[in-house]
C-alpha positions as CSV (number, residue, x, y, z in Angstrom):
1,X,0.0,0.0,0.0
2,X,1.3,3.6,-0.6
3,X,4.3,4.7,1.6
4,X,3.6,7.0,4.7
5,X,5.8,9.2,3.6
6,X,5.2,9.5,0.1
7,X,1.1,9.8,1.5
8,X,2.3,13.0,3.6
9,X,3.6,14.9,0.3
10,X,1.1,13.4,-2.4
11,X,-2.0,12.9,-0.8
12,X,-3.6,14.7,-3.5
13,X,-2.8,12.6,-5.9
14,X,-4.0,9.8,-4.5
15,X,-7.0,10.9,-3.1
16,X,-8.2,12.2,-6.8
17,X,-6.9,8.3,-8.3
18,X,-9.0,7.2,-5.5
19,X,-12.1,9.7,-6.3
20,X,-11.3,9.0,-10.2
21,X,-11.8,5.0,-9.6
22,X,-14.9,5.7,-7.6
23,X,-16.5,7.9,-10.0
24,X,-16.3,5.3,-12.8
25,X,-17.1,2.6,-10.9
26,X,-20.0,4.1,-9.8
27,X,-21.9,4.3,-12.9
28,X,-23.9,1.1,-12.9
29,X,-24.1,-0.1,-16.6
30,X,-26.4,-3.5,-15.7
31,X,-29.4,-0.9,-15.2
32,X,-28.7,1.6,-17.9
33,X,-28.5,-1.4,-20.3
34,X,-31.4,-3.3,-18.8
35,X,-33.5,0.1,-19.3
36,X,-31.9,0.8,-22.6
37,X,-33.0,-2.8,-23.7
38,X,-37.0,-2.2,-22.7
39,X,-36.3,-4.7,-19.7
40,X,-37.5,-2.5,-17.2
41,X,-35.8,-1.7,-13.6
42,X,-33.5,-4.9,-12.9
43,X,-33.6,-4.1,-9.4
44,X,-37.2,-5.3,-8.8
45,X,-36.2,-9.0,-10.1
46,X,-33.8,-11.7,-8.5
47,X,-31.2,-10.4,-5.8
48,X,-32.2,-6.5,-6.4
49,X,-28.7,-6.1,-7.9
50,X,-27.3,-4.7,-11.1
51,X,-24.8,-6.5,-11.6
52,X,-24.0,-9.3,-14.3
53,X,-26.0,-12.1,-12.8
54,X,-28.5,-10.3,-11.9
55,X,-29.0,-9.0,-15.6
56,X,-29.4,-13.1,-16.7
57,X,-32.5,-12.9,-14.9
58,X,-33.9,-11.5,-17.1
59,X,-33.2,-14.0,-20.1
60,X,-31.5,-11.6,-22.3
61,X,-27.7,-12.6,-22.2
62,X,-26.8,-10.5,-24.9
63,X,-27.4,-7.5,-22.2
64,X,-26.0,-9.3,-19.7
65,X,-23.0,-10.3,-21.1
66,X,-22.3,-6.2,-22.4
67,X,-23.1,-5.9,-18.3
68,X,-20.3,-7.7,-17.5
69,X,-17.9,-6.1,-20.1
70,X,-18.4,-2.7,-19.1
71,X,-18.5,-3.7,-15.0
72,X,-14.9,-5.4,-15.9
73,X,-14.0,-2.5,-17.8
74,X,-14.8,0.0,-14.9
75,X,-11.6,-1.6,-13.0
76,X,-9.2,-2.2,-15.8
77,X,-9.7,1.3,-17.2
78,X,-9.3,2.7,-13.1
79,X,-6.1,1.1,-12.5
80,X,-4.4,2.0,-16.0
81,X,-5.4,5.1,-16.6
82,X,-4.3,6.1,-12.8
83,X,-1.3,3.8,-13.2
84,X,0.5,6.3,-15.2
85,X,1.1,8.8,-12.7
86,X,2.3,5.7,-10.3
87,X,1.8,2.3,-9.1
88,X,0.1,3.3,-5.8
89,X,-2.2,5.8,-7.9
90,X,-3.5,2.9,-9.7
91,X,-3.9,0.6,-6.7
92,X,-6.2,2.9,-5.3
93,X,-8.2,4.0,-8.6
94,X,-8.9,0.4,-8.5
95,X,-10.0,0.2,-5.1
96,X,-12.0,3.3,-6.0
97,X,-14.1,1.9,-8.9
98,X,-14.2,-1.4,-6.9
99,X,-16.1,0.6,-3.9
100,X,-18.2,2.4,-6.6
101,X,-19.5,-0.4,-7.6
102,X,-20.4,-1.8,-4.4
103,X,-21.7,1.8,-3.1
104,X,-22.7,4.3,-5.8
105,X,-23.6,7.6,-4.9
106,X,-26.3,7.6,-7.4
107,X,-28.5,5.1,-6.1
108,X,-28.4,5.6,-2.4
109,X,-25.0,4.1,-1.8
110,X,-26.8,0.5,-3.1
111,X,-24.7,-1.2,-5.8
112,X,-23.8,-4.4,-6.9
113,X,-21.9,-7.4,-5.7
114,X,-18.5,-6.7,-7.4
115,X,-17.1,-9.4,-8.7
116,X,-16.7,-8.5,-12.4
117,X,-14.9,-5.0,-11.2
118,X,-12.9,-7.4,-9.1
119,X,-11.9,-9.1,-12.1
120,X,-11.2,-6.2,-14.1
121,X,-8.7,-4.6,-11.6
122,X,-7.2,-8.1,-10.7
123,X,-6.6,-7.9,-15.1
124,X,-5.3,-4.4,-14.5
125,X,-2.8,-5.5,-12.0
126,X,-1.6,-8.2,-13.6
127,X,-0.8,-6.9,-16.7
128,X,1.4,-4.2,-14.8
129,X,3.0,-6.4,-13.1
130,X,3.4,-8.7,-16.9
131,X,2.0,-11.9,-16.1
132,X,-1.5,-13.8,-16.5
133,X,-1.3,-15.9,-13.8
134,X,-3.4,-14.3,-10.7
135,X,-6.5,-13.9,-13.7
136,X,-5.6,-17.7,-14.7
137,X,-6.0,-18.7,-11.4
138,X,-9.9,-16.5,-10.5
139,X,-10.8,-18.2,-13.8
140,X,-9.5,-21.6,-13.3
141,X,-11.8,-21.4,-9.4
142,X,-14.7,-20.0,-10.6
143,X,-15.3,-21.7,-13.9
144,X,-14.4,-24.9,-11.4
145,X,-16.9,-24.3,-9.2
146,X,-19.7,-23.1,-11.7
147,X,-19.5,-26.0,-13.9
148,X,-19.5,-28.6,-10.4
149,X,-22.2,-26.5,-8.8
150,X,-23.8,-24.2,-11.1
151,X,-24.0,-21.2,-8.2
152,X,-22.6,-18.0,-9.3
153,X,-22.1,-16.3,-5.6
154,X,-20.0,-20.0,-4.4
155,X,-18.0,-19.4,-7.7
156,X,-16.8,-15.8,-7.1
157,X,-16.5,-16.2,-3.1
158,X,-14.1,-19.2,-4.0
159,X,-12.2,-17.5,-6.6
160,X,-11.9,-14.3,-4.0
161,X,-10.7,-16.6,-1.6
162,X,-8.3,-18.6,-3.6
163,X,-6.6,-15.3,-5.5
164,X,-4.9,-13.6,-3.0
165,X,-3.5,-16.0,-1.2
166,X,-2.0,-17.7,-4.8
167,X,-0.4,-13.3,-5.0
168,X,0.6,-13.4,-1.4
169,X,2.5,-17.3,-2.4
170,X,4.0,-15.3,-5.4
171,X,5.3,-12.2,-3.5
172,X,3.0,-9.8,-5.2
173,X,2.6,-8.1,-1.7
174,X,1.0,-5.0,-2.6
175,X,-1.4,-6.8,-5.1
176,X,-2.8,-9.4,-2.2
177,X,-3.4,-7.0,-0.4
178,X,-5.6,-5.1,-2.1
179,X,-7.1,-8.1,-3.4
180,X,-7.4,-9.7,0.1
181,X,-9.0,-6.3,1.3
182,X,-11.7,-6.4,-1.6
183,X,-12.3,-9.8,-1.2
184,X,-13.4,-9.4,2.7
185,X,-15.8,-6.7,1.5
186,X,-17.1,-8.6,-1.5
187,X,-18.0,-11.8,0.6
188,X,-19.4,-9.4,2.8
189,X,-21.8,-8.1,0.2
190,X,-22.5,-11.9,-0.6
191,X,-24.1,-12.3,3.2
192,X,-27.3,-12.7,1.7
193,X,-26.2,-15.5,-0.3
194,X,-24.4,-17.0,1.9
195,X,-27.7,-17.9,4.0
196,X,-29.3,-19.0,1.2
197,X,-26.1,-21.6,0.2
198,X,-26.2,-22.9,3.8
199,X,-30.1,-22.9,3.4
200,X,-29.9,-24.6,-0.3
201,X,-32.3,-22.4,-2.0
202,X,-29.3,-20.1,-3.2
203,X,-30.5,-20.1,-7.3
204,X,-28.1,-21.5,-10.1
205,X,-26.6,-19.9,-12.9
206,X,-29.5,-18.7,-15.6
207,X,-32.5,-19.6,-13.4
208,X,-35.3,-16.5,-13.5
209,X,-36.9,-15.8,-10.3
């Protein structure tokens, strides 16, 4: 995470990566496309979320796929674009946009579950630091777990779980720990589905509700 000292001369620069990331990954692209589309308000169907799996509610997985482009865009774009004026600028950004998903200003502070921003600053980081490994390994999990289950919320938990302690194994300190941070807060998010696994009614991947 940034330096203390670098912090007490630049905190202005961090705090706008940080304001940059949230800004962009506020903007919740599941609804505007769902509205776009004639689909209505996708918050009234399934888990009341936005986000990607939500969006396969509502049978259209044209929209929902786009859903997830755009939500995995929000944290690529975050951490490269703030990445130029310095590692620790782009860490944040995508910390940002990975809160701004999660809590967007424009809808109360009620966003989605984040695990396609996740991915998209996991992709960020990775391709900074030149390797394809720590997306290889959130792919290899969740894909796992989907085909053996067919449960979207076990898939990402597992995959959260599983990538930042493969970046902590690998020495990419500062990456598992942003990771590991956003991980605690996305499983968080996933309490409701949580109950529901331990309950068994948690729905499958493409079910409507």
């Amino acid at each position: 995470m940034p330096d203390p000292i670098v912090w007490s001369l630049a905190w202005p620069y961090f705090l706008a990566a940080w304001v940059f990331g949230y800004f962009l990954g506020s903007v919740p692209f599941g609804l505007i496309f769902t509205r776009m589309a004639g689909l209505g308000d996708v918050r009234e169907i399934g888990s009341g979320s936005f986000g990607a799996t939500n969006v396969l509610r509502t049978g259209n997985k044209k929209i929902a796929a786009l859903t997830v482009i755009a939500d995995v865009a929000k944290g690529t774009i975050a951490v490269l674009v703030a990445a130029e004026w310095g590692p620790d600028q782009g860490v944040l950004a995508g910390f940002g946009a990975f809160i701004g998903h999660l809590f967007p200003i424009w809808l109360k502070f009620r966003g989605g579950k984040g695990v396609a921003t996740y991915i998209g600053v996991l992709i960020a980081l990775s391709w900074l630091a030149s390797t394809v490994w720590p997306v290889v390994v959130f792919a290899v999990a969740w894909l796992g777990m989907a085909a053996i289950f067919r449960i979207s919320s076990l898939a990402g938990i597992t995959a959260m779980i599983v990538t930042p302690i493969y970046l902590k194994w690998m020495w990419y300190a500062q990456e598992a720990e942003l990771m590991a941070l956003m991980s605690v807060i996305a499983i968080a998010k996933h309490h409701a589905n949580i109950r529901r696994l331990f309950a068994g009614t948690e729905s499958r991947i493409g079910a409507k509700e």
